[in-house]
Every structure is written in structure tokens, then in C-alpha cells.
SERO-4910 file (N, C-alpha, C, O; in steps of 0.05 Angstrom, whole numbers):
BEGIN
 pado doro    nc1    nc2    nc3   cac1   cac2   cac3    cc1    cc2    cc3    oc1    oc2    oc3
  Unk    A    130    192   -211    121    193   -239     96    176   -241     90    155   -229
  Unk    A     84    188   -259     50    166   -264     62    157   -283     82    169   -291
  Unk    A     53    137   -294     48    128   -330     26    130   -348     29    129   -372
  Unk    A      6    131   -338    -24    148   -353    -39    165   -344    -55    149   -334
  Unk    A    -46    182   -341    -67    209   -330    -96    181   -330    -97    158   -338
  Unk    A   -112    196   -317   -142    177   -308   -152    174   -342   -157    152   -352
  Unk    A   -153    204   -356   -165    214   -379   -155    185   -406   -168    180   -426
  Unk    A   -137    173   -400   -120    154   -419   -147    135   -424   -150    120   -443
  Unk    A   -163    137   -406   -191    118   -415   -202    121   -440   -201    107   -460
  Unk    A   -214    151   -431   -226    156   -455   -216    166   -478   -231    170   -498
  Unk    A   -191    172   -477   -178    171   -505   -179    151   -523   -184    152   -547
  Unk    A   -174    127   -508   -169    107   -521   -194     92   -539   -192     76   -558
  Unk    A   -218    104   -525   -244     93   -528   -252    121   -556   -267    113   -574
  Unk    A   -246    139   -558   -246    167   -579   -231    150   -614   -240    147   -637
  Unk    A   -209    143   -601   -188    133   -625   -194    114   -634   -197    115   -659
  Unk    A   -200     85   -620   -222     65   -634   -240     70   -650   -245     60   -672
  Unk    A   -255     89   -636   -282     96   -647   -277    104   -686   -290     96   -705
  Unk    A   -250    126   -683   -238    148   -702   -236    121   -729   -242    121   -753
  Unk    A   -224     99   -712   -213     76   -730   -238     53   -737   -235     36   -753
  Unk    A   -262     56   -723   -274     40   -728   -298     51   -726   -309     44   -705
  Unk    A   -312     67   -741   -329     85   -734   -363     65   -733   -382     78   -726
  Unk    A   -367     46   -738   -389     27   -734   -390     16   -714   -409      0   -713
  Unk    A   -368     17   -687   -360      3   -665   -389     22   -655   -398     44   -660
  Unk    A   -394      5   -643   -424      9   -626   -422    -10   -588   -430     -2   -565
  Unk    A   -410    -31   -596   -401    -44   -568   -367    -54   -559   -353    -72   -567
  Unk    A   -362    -32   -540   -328    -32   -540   -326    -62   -510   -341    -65   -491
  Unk    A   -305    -76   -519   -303    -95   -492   -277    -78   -481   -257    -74   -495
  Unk    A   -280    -73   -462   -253    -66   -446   -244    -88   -421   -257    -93   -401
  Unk    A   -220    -97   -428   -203   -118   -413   -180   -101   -388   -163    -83   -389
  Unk    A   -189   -117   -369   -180    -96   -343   -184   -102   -318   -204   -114   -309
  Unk    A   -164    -93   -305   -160   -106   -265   -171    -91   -265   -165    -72   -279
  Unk    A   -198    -91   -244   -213    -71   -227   -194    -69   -202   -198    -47   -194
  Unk    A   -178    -81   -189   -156    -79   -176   -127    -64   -174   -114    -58   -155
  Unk    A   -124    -61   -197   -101    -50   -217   -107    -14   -203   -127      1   -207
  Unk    A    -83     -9   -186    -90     29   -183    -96     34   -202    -91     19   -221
  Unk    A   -107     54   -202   -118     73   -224   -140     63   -244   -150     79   -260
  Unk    A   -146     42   -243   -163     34   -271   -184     41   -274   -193     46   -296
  Unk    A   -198     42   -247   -230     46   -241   -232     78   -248   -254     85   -256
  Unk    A   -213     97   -247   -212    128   -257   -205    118   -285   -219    133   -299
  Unk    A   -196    106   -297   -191    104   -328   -221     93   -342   -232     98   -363
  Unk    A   -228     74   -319   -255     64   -339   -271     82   -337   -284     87   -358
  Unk    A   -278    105   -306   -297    120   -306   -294    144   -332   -312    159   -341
  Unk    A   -264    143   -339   -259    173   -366   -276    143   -393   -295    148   -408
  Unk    A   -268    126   -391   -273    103   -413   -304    107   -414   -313    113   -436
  Unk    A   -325    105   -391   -345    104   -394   -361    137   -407   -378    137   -426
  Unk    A   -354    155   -396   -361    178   -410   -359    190   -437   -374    204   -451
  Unk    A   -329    174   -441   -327    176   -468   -351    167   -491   -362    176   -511
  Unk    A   -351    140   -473   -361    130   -496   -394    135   -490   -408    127   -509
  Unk    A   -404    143   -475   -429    154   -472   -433    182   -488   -456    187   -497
  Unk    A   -414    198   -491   -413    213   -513   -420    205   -545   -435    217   -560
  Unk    A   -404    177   -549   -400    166   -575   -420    149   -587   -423    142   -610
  Unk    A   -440    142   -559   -460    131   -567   -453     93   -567   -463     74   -579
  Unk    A   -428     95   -543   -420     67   -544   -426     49   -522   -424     57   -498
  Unk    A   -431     34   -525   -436      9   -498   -414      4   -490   -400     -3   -509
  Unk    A   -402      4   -466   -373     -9   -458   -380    -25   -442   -393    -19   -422
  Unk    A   -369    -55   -450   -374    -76   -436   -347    -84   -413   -326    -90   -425
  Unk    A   -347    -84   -392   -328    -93   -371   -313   -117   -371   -324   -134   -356
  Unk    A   -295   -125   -381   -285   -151   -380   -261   -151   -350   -237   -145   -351
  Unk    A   -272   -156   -333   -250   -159   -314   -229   -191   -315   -232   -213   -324
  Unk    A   -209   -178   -299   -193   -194   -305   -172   -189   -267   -158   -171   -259
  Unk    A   -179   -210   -258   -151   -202   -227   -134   -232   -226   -122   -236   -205
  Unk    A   -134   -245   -238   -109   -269   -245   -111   -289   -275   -130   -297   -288
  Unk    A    -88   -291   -278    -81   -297   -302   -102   -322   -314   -112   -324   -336
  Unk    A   -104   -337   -294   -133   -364   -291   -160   -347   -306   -174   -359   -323
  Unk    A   -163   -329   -301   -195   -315   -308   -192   -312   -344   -213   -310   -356
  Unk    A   -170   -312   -359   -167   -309   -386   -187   -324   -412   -192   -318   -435
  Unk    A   -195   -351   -391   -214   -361   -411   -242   -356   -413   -259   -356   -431
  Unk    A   -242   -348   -377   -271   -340   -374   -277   -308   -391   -299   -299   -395
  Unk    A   -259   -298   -395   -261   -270   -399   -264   -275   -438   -283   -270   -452
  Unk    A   -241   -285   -446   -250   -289   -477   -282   -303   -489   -294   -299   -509
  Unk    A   -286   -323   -464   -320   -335   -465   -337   -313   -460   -360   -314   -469
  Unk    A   -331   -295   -450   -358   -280   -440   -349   -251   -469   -368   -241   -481
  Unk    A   -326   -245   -473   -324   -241   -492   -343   -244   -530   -356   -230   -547
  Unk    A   -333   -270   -525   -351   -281   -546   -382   -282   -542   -395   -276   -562
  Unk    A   -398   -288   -519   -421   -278   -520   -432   -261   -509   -452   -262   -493
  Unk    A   -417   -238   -519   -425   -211   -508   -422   -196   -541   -433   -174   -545
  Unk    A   -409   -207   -559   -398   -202   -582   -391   -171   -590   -405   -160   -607
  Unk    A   -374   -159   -580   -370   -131   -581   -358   -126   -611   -354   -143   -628
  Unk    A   -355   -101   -614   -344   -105   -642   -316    -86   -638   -307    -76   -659
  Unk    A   -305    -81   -619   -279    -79   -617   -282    -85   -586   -302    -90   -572
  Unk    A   -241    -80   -574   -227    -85   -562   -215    -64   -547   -219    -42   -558
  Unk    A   -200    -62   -523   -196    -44   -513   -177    -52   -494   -191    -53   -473
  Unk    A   -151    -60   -486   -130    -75   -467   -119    -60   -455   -106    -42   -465
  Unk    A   -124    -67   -423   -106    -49   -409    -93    -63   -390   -101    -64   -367
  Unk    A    -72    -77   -398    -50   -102   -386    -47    -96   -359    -47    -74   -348
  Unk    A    -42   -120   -347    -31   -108   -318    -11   -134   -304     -6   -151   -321
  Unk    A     -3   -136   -286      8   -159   -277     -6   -185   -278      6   -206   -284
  Unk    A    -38   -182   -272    -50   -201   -274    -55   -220   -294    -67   -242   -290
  Unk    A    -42   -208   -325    -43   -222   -348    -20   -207   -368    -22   -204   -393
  Unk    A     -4   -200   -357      9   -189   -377     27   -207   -400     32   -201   -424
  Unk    A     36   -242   -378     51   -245   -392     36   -269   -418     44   -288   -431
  Unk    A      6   -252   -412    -18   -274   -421    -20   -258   -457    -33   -269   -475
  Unk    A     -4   -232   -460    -19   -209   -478    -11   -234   -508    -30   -239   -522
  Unk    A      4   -242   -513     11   -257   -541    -17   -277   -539    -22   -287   -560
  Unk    A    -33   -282   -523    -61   -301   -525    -81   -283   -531    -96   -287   -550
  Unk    A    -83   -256   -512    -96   -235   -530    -96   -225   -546   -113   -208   -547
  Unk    A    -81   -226   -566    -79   -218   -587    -87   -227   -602    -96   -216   -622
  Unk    A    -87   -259   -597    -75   -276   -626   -118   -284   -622   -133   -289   -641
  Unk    A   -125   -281   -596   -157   -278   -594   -170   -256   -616   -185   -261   -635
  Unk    A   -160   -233   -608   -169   -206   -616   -170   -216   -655   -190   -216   -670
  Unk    A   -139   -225   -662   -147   -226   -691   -160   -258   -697   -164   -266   -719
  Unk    A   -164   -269   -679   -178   -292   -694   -212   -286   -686   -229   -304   -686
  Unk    A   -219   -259   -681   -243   -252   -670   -248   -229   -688   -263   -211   -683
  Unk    A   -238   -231   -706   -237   -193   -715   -237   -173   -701   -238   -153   -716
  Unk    A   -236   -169   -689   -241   -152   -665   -221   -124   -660   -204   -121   -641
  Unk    A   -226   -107   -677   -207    -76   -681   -202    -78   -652   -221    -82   -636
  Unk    A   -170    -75   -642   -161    -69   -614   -144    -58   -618   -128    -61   -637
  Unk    A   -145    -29   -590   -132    -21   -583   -112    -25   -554   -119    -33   -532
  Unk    A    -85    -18   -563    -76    -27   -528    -59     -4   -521    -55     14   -537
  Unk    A    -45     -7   -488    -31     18   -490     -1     19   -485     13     30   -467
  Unk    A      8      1   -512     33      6   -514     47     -5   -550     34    -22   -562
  Unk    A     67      4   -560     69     -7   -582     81    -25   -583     91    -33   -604
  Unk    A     84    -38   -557    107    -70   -559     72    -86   -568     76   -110   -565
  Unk    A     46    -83   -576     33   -115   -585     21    -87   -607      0    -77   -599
  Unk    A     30    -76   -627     31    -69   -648     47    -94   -678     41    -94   -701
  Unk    A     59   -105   -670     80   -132   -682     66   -151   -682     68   -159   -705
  Unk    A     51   -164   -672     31   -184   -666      4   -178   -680    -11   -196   -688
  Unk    A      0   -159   -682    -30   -155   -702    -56   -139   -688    -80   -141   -693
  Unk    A    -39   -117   -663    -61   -102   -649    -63    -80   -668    -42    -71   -677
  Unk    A    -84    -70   -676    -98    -45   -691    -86    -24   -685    -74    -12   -703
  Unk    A    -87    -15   -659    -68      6   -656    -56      6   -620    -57    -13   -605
  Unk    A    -45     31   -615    -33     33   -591    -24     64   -581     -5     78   -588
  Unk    A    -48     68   -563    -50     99   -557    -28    100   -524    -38     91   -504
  Unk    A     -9    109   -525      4    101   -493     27    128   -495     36    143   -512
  Unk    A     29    123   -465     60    141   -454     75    136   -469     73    113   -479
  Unk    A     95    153   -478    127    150   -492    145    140   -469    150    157   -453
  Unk    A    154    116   -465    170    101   -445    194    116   -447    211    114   -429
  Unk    A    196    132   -467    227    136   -466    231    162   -452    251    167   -438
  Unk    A    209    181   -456    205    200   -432    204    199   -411    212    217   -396
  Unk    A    191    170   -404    190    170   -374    218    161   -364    228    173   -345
  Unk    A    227    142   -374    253    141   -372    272    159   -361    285    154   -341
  Unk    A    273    183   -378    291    201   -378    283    221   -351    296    237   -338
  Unk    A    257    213   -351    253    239   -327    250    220   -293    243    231   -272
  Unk    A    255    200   -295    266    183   -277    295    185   -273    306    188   -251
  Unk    A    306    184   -294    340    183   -290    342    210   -282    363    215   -270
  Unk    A    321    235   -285    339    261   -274    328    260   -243    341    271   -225
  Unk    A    298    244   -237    301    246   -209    316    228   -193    321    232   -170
  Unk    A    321    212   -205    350    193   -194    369    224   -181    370    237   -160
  Unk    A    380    224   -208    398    245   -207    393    265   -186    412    264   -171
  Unk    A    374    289   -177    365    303   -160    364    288   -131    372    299   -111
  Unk    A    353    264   -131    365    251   -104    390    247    -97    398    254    -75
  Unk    A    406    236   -114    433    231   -104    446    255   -105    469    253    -97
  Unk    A    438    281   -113    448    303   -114    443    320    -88    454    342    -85
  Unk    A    422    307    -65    406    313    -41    383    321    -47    379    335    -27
  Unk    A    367    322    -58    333    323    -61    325    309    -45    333    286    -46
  Unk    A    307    316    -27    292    306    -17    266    297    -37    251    311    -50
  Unk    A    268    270    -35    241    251    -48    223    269    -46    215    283    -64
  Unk    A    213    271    -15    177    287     -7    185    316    -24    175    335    -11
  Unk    A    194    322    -38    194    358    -33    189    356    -74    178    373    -89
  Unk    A    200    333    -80    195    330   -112    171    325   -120    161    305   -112
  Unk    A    158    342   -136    128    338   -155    128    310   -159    146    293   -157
  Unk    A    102    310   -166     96    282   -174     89    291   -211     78    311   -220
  Unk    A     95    276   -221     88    291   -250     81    268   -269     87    244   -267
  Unk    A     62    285   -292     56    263   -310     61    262   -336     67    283   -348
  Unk    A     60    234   -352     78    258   -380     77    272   -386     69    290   -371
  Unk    A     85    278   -412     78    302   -429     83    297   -460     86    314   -477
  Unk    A     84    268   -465     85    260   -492     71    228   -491     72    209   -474
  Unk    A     60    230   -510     41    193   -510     44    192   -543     40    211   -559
  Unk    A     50    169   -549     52    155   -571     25    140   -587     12    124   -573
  Unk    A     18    144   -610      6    134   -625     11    117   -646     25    127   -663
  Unk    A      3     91   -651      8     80   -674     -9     65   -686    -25     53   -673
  Unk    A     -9     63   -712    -34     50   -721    -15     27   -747      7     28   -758
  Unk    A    -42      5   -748    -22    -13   -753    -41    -17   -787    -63    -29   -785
  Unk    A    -33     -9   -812    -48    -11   -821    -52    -40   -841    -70    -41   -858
  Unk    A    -35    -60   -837    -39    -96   -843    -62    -95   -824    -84   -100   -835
  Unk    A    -63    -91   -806    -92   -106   -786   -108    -90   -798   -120   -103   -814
  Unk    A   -116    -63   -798   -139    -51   -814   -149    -65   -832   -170    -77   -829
  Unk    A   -129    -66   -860   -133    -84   -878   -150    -99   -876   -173    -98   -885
  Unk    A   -135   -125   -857   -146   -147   -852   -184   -153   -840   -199   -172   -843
  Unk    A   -187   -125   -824   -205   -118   -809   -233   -108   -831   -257   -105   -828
  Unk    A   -211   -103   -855   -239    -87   -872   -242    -63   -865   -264    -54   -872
  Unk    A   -225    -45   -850   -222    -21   -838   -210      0   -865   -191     -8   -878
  Unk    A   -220     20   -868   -199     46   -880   -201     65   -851   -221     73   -838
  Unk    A   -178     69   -848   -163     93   -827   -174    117   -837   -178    117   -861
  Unk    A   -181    135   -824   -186    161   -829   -151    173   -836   -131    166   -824
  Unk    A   -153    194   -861   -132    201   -861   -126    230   -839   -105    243   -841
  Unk    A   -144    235   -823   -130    257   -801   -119    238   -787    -95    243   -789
  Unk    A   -124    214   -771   -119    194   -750    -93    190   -760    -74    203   -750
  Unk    A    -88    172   -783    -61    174   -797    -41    197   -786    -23    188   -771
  Unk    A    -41    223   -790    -26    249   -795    -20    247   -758      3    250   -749
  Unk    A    -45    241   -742    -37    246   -715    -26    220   -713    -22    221   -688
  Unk    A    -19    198   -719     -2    172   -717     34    180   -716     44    191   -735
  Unk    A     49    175   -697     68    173   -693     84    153   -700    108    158   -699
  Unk    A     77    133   -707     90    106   -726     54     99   -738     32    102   -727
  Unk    A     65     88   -768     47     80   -784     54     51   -792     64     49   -815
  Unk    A     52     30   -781     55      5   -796     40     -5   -820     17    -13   -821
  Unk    A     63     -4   -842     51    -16   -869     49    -41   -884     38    -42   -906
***
């Protein structure tokens, strides 16, 4: 099982945009290390070359680099956010956040566990899908499946939520299509 298609880049960089349509410089926070990311930033960068956006690189490969990355942050001054957690800071995300809103800084991340905390929104996999389609290849192994002979597969449902206290707070109005495609709406 994957947990994001490459394309999850530039979605995420589309939906910001949808929510913050004056965003002109996106910071994206991210292991260049991390499989897959460098295909997520390359969909991230297209995107936003479409959108007419600067995406600034904030790398991140140990939890230590968090201050250097919020400093260069701040003088790079983007006008949104863009988090794509990884081991290297995950258990760092309650400091990003609490950065993101003491920065104004419209962010998106890709999950709705830092939707509670005051992230803007959260474009990600439905965990609970993947879940379920783990427990049936459990199931198909212990049933004799051979591992090698099973697809590799990727979701088929991703969750959206928008948080609209942080809008608020942001001086943001939500587009009401973005709303309608929102899967939880925080009020």
C-alpha cells in the first residue's frame, strides 16, 4: 500500500492557493530524504508554476534543523505554508503549528490530526481506508497469498478539511465551492 500518489504535491499547493488566493510565495516544509518527497515536490513545483507561485524549499532531515528552518522561514517571508511531516520532525508538528499561527501563515498539512491546533486545512489519505485494505491483505496472506503476486495499490479516497476559526483568524473568506468539496468543515 502507498499513502500518497507523487500528484499529493500539487494538490496540496492548488487548495492553498483555492483558500488563499493572494498566496504568491508557498514555503513547503520537507525531508528531501523522506521516499517519495522529491516526486511530491516535483508535482508541488509544477503546480505551482501553473499558479504563478514561488515555492520555497524548507528542508528538514533531523528534528535539530527546526529552528534553522522557522529562521529561514521568517526571512524568506512566504505567505503560506505547506507540511509534509516525516519522522524527522513529526513529533516536532505541535511547534509547527503553534509557528504557522503565530506567523499568520495559511497552512496546509496532510492529515486532519493538526486541524485541532489551528492548521487551515488538511488535504490527505483517509487512514481509515488504508486501514481496511491492509487488514484484507493481512487476511489474503494468511489465507496463502503470496505477498510478490499482490498489487501494490493506492488509495482511492483522500480527505479534506478546512478549518474555518483559522480562516477567520487569517482574514481569509473560503471559497464556497472549496467548502462543498470539504469533507469536515470546522466551525
Amino acid at each position: 500500500m502507498t499513502i500518497q500518489p507523487p500528484e499529493f504535491g500539487g494538490k496540496q499547493v492548488e487548495l492553498i492557493k483555492q483558500a488563499a488566493p493572494k498566496l504568491a510565495r508557498l514555503a513547503v516544509v520537507w525531508e528531501p530524504l523522506f521516499p517519495g518527497f522529491m516526486a511530491y515536490y516535483q508535482h508541488a513545483q509544477t503546480a505551482a508554476r501553473a499558479l504563478g507561485i514561488t515555492l520555497i524549499s524548507i528542508e528538514i532531515a533531523k528534528p535539530s534543523d527546526l529552528e534553522v528552518a522557522f529562521a529561514r522561514i521568517r526571512k524568506e517571508h512566504p505567505d503560506g505554508l505547506a507540511v509534509w511531516p516525516s519522522q524527522a520532525f513529526a513529533v516536532q508538528m505541535p511547534r509547527v503549528l503553534e509557528f504557522a499561527v503565530q506567523n499568520r501563515l495559511p497552512s496546509i498539512y496532510p492529515t486532519r490530526t493538526f486541524m485541532g491546533s489551528g492548521g487551515l486545512m488538511s488535504y490527505g489519505t483517509d487512514f481509515n481506508e488504508i486501514y481496511s485494505r491492509i487488514a484484507a491483505y493481512v487476511d489474503r496472506i494468511l489465507k496463502g497469498a503470496k505477498p510478490a503476486d499482490l498489487p501494490v495499490e493506492q488509495p482511492t479516497r483522500y480527505e479534506l478539511v478546512v478549518n474555518l476559526r483559522e480562516a477567520k483568524a487569517l482574514g481569509l473568506t473560503i471559497p464556497p465551492a472549496l467548502l462543498l468539496r470539504a469533507d469536515q468543515v470546522i466551525e
